[in-house]
Backbone as JSON Lines, residues from 0, in Angstrom:
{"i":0,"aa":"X","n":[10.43,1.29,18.15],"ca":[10.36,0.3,17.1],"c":[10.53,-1.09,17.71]}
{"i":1,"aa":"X","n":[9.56,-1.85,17.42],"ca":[9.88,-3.53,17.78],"c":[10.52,-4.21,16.74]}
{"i":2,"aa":"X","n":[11.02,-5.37,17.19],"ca":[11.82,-6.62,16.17],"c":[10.72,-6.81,15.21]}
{"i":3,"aa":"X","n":[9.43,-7.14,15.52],"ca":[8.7,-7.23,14.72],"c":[7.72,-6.3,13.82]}
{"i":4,"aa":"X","n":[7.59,-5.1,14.27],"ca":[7.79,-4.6,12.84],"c":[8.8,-3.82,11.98]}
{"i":5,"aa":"X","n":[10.15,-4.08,12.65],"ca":[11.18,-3.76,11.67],"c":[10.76,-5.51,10.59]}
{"i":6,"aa":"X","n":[10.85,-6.26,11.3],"ca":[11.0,-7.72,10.57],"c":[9.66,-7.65,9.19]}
{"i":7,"aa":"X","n":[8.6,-7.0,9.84],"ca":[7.51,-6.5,8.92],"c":[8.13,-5.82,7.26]}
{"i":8,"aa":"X","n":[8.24,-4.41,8.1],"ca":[8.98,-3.89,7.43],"c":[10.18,-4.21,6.2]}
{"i":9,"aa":"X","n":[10.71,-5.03,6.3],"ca":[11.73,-5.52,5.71],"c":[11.38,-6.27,4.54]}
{"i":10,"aa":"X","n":[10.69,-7.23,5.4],"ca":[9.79,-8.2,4.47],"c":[9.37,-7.37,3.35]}
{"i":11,"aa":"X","n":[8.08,-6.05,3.63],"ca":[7.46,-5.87,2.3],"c":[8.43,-5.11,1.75]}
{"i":12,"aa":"X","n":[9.4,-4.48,2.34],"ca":[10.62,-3.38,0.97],"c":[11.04,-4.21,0.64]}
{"i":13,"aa":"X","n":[11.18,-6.11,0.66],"ca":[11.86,-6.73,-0.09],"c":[11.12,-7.14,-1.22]}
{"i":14,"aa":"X","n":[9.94,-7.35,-0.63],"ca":[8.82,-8.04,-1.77],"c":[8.55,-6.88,-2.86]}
{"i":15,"aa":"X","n":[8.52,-5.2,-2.28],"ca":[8.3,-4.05,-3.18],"c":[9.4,-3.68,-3.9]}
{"i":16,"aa":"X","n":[10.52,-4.5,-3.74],"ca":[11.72,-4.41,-4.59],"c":[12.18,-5.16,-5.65]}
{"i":17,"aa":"X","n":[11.47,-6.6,-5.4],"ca":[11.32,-7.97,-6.0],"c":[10.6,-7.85,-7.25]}
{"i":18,"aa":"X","n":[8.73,-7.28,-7.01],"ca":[7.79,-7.49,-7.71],"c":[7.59,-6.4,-8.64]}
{"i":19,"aa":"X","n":[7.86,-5.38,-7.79],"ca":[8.23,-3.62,-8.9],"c":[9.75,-3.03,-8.63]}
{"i":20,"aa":"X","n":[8.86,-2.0,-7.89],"ca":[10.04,-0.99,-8.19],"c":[9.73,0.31,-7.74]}
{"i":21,"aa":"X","n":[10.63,1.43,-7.36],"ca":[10.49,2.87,-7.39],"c":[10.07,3.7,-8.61]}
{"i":22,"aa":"X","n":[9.14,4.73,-8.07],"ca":[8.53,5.12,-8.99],"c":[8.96,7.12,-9.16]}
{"i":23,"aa":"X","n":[8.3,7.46,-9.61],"ca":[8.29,9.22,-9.5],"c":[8.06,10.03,-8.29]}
{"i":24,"aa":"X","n":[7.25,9.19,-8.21],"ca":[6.2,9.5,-6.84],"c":[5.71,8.53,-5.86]}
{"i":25,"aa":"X","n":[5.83,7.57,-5.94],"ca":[5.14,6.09,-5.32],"c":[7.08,5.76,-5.32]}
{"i":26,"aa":"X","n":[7.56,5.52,-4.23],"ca":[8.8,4.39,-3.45],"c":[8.34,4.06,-2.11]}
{"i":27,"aa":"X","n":[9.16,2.92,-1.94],"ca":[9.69,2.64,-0.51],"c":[9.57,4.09,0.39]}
{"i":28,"aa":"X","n":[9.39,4.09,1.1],"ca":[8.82,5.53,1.99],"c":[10.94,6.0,2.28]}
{"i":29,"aa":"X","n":[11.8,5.13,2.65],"ca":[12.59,5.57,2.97],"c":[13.78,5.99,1.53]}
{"i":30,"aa":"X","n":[13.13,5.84,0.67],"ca":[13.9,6.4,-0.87],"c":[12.73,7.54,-1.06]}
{"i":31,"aa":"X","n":[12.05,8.06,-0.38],"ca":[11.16,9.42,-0.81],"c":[12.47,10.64,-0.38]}
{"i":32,"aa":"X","n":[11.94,12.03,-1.6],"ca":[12.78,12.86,-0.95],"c":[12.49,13.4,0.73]}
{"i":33,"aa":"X","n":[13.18,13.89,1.1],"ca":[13.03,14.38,2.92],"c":[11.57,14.99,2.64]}
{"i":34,"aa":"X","n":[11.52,16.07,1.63],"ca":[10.44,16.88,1.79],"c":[8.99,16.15,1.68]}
{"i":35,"aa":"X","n":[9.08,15.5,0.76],"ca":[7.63,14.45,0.96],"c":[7.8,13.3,2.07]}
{"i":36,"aa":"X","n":[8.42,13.24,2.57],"ca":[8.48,11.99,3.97],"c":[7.5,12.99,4.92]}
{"i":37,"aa":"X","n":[8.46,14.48,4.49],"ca":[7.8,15.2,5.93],"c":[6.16,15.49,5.53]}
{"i":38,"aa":"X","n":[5.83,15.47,4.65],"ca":[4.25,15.69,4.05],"c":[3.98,14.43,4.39]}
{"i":39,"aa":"X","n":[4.09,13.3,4.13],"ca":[3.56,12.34,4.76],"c":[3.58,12.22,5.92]}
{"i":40,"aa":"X","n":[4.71,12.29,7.07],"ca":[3.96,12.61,8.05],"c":[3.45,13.29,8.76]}
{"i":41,"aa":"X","n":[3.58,14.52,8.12],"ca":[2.29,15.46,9.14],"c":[1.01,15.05,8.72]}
{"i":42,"aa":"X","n":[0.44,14.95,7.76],"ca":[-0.68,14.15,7.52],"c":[-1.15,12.91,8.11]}
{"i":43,"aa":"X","n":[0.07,12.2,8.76],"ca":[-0.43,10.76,10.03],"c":[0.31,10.98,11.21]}
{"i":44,"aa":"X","n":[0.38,11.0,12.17],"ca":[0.87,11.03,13.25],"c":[1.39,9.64,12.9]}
{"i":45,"aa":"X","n":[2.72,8.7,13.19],"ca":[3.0,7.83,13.69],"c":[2.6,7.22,14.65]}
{"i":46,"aa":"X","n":[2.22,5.7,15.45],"ca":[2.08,5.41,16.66],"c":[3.53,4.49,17.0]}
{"i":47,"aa":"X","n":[3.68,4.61,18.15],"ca":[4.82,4.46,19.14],"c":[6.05,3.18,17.8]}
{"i":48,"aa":"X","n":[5.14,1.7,17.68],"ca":[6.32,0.98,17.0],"c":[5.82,0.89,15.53]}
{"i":49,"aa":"X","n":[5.14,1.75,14.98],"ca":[4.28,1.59,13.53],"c":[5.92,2.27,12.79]}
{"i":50,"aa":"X","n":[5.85,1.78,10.96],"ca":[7.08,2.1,10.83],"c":[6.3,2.27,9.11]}
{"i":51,"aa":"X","n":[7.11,3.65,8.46],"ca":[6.34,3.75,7.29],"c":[6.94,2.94,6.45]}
{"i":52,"aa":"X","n":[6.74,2.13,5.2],"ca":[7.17,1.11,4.45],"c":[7.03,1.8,2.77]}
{"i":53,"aa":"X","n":[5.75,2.21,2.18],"ca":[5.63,2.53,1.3],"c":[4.54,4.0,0.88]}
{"i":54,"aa":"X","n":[5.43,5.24,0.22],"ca":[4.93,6.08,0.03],"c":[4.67,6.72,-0.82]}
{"i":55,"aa":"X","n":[3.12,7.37,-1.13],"ca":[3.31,8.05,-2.3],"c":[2.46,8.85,-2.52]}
{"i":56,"aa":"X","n":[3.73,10.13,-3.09],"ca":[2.68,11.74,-3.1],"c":[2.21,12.66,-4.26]}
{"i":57,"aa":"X","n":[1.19,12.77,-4.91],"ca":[1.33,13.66,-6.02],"c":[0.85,14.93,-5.93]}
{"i":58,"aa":"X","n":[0.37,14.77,-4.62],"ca":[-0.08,16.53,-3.95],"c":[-0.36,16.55,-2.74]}
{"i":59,"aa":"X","n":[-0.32,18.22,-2.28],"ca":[-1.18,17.88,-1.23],"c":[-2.57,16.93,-0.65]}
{"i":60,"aa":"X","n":[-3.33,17.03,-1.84],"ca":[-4.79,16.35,-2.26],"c":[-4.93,14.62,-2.38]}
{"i":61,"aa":"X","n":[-4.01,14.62,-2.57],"ca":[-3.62,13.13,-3.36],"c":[-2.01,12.29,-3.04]}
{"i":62,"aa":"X","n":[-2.0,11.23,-2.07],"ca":[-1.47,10.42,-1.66],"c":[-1.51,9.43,-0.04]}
{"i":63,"aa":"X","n":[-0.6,8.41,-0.21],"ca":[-0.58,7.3,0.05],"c":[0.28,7.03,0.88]}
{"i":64,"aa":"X","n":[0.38,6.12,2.13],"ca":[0.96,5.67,2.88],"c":[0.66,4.55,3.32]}
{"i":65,"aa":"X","n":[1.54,3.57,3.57],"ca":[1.28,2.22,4.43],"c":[2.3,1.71,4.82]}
{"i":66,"aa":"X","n":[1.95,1.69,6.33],"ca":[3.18,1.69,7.22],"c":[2.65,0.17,7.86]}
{"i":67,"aa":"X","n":[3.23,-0.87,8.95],"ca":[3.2,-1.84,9.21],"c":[2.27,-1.86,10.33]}
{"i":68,"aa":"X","n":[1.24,-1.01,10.45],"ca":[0.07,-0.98,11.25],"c":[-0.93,-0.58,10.78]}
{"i":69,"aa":"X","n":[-1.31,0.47,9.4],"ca":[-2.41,0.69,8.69],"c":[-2.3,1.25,7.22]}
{"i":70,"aa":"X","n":[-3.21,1.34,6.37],"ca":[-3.18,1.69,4.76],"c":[-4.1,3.19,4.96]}
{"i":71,"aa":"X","n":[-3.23,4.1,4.67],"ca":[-4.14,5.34,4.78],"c":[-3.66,6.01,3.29]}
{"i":72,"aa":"X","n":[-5.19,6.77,2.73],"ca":[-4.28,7.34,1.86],"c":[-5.58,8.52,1.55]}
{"i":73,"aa":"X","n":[-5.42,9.77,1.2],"ca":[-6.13,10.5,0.56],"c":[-6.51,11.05,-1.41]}
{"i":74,"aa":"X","n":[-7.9,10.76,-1.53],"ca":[-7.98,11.16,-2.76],"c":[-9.02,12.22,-2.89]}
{"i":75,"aa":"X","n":[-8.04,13.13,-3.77],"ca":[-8.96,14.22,-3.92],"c":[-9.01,15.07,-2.52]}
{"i":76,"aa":"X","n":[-8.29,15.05,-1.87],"ca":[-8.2,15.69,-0.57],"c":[-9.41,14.58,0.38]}
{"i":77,"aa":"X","n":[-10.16,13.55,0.22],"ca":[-10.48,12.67,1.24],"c":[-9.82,11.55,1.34]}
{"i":78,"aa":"X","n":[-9.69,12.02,2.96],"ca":[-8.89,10.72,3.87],"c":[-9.72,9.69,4.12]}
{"i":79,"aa":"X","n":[-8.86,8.75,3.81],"ca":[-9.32,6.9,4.26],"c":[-8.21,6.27,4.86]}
{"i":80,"aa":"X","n":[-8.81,5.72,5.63],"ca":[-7.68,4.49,6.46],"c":[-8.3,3.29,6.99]}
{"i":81,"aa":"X","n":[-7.37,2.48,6.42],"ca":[-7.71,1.02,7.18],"c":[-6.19,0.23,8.1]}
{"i":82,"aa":"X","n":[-7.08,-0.28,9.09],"ca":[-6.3,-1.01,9.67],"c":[-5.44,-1.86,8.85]}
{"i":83,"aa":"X","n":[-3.58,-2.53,8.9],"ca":[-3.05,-3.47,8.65],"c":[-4.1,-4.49,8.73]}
{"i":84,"aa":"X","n":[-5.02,-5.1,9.9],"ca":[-4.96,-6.29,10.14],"c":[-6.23,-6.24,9.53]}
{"i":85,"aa":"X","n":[-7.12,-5.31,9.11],"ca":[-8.3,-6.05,8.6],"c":[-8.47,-6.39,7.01]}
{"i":86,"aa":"X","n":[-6.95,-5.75,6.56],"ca":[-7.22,-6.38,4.66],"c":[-7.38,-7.5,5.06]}
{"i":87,"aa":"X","n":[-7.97,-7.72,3.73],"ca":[-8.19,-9.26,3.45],"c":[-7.75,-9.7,2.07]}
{"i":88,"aa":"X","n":[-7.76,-8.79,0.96],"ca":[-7.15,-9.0,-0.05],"c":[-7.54,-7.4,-0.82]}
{"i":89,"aa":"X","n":[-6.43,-7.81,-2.0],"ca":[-6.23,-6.54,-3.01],"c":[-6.21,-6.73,-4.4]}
{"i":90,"aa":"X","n":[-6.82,-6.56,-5.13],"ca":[-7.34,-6.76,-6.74],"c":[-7.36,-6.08,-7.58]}
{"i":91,"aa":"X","n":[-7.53,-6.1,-8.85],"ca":[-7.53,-5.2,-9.52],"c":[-8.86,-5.85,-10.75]}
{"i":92,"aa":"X","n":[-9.06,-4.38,-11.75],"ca":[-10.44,-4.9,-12.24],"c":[-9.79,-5.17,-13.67]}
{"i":93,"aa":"X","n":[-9.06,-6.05,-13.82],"ca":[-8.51,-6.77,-15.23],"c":[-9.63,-6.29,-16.38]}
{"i":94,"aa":"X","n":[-10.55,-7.29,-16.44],"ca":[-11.6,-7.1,-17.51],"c":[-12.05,-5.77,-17.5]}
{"i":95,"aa":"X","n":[-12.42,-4.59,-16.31],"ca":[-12.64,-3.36,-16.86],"c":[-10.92,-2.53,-17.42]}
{"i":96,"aa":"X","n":[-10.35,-3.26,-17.32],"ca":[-8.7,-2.71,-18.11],"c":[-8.7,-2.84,-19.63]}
{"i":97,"aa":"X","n":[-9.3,-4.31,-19.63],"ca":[-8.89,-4.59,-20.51],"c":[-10.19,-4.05,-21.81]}
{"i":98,"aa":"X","n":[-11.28,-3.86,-20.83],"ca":[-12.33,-3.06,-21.74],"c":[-12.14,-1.8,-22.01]}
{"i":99,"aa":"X","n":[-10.99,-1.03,-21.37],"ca":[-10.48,-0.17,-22.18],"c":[-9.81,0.18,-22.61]}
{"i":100,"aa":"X","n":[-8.77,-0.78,-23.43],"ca":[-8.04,-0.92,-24.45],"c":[-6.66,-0.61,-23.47]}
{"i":101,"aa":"X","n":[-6.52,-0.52,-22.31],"ca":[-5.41,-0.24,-21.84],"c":[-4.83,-1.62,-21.36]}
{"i":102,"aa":"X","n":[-3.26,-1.8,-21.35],"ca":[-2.29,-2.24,-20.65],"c":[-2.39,-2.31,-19.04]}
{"i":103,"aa":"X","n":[-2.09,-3.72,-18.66],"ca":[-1.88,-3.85,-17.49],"c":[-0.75,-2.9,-16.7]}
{"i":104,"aa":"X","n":[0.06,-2.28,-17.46],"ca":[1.36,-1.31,-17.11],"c":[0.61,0.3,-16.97]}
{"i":105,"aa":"X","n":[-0.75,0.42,-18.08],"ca":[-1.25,1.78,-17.66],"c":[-1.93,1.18,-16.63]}
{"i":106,"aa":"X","n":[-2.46,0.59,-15.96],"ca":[-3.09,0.4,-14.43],"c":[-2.95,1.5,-13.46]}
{"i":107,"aa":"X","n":[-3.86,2.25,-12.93],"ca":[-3.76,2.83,-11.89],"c":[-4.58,3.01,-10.68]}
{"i":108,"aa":"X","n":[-5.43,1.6,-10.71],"ca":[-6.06,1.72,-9.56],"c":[-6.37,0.66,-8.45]}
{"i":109,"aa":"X","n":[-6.36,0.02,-7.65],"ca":[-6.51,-1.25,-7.24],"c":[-7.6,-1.33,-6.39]}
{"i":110,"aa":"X","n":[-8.22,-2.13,-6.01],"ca":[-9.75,-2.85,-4.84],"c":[-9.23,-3.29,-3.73]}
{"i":111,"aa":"X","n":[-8.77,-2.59,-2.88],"ca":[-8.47,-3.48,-0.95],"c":[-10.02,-3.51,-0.33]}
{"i":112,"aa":"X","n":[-10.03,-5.13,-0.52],"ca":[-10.86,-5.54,0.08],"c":[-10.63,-6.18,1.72]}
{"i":113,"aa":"X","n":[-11.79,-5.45,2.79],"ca":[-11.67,-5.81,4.16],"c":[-12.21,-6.91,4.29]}
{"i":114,"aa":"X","n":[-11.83,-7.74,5.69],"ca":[-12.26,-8.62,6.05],"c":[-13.66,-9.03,6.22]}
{"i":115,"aa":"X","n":[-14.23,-7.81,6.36],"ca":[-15.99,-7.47,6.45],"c":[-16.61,-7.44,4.97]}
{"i":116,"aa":"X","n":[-15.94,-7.6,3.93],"ca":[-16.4,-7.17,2.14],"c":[-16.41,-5.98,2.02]}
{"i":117,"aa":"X","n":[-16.04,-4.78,2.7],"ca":[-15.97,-3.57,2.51],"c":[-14.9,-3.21,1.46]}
{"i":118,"aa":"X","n":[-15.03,-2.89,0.14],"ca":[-14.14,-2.96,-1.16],"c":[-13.4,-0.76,-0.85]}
{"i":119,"aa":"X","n":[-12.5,-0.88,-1.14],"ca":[-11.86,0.56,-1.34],"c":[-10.78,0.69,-2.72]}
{"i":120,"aa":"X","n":[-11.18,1.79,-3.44],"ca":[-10.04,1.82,-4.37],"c":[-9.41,3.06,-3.83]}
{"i":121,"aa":"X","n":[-7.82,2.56,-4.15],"ca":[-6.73,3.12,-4.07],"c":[-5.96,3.84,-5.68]}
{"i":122,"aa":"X","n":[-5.46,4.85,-5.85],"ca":[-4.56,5.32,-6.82],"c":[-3.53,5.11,-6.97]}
{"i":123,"aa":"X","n":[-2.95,4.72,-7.44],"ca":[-1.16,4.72,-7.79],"c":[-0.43,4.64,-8.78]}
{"i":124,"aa":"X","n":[0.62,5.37,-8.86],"ca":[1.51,5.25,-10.24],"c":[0.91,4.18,-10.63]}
{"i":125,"aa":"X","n":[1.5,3.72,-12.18],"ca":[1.37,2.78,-12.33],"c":[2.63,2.26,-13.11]}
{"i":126,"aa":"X","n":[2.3,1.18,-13.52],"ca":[4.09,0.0,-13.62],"c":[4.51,-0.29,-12.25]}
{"i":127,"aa":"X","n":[5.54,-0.75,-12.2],"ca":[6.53,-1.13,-11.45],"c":[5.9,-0.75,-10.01]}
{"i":128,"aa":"X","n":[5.9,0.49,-9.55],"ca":[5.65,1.15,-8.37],"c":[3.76,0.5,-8.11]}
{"i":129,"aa":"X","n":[2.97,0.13,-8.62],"ca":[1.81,-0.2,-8.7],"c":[2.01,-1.73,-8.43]}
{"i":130,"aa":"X","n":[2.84,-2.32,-9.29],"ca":[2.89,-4.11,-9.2],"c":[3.39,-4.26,-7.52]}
{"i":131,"aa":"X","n":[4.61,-3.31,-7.29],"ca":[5.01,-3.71,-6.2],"c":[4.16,-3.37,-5.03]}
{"i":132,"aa":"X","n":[3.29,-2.17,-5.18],"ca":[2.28,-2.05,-4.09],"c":[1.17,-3.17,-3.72]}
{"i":133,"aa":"X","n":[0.9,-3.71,-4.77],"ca":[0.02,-4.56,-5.13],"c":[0.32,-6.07,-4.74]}
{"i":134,"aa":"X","n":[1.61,-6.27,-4.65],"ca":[2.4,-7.59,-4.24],"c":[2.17,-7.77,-2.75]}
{"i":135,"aa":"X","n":[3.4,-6.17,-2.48],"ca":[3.15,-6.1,-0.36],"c":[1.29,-6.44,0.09]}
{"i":136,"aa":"X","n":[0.56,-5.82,-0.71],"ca":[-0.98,-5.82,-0.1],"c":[-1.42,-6.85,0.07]}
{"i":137,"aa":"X","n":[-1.06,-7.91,-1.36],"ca":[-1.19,-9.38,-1.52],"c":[-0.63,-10.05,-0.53]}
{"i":138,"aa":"X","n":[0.6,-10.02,-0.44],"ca":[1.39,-10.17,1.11],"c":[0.75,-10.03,2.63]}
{"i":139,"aa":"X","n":[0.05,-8.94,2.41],"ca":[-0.58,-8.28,4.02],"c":[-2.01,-9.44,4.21]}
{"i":140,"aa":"X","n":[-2.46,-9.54,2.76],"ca":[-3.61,-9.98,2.73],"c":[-3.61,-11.21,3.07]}
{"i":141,"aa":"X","n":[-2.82,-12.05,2.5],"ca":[-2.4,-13.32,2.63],"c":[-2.03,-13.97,4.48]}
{"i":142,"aa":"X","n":[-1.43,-13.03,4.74],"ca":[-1.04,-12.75,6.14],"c":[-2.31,-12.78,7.22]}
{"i":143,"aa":"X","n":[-3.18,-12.28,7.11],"ca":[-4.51,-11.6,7.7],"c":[-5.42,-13.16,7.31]}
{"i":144,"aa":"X","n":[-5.58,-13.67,6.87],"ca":[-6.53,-14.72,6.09],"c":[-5.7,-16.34,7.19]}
{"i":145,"aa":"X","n":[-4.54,-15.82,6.88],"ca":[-3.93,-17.54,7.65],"c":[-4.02,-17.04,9.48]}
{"i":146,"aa":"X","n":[-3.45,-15.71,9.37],"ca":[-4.02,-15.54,10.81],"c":[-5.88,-15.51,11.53]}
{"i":147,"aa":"X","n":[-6.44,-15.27,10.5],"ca":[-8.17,-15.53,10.66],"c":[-8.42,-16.74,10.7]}
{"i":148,"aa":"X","n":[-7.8,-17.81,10.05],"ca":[-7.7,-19.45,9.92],"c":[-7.2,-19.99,10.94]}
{"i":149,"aa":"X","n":[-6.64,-19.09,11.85],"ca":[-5.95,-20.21,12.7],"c":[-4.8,-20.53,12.72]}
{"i":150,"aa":"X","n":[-3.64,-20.18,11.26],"ca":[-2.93,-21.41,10.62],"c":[-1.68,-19.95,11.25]}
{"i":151,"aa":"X","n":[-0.44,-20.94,11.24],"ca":[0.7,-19.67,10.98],"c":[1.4,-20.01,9.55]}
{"i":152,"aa":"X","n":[1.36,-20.91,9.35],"ca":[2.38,-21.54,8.12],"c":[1.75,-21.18,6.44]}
């Protein structure tokens, strides 16, 4: 583990603590029970200083991980993964929400968009455990865009 991505790390369980919240199935990877930590990671190998941050399982078939080096998650039993560094941002489709009579709190799906325009939807609880996923991504994204700019600040 490096200083910097424990310092990673920290950052988004603060922001995923701030903006939501723990969910049923969707927490902070280190408030999951033991038994789904260990399903999450046999499903990713770890690399050497990568550190898991936020997890979430509703089956074998179906769940989510994002640790401070990439966003992987399976739906329907297919795996996807993207690099940390190539989000670029994360959205959600408001107006198709709101065209169907649902609440921003029933929400359960979000748009991580790559640096290339390559759009992916993701699943997740929704409420609390969804806002806060959605915050850290905003976070990652935000991150990725000032580092593409040039800028650190």
């Amino acid at each position: 583990m490096t200083a910097a991505a424990q310092s990673l790390k920290s950052t988004w369980e603060s922001i995923f603590r701030r903006k939501g919240g723990d969910g049923v199935y969707t927490r902070l990877f280190d408030s999951l029970e033991p038994g789904q930590r260990s399903t999450l990671l046999s499903a990713l190998e770890l690399r050497e200083a990568e550190l898991p941050v936020i997890g979430s399982i509703r089956g074998p078939n179906s769940w989510l991980l994002l640790t401070t080096e990439r966003l992987t998650w399976a739906i329907a039993g297919r795996r996807h993964e993207l690099a940390a560094e190539i989000i670029h941002d994360t959205t959600a489709d408001l107006k198709g929400l709101q065209d169907s009579g649902k609440s921003k709190l029933e929400m359960r799906t979000l748009q991580v968009i790559t640096l290339a325009g390559e759009e992916y939807t993701i699943d997740l609880e929704p409420g609390q455990p969804l806002s806060g996923t959605w915050n850290v991504l905003k976070n990652l994204g935000a991150r990725n865009r000032r580092l593409a700019e040039g800028t650190t600040t």
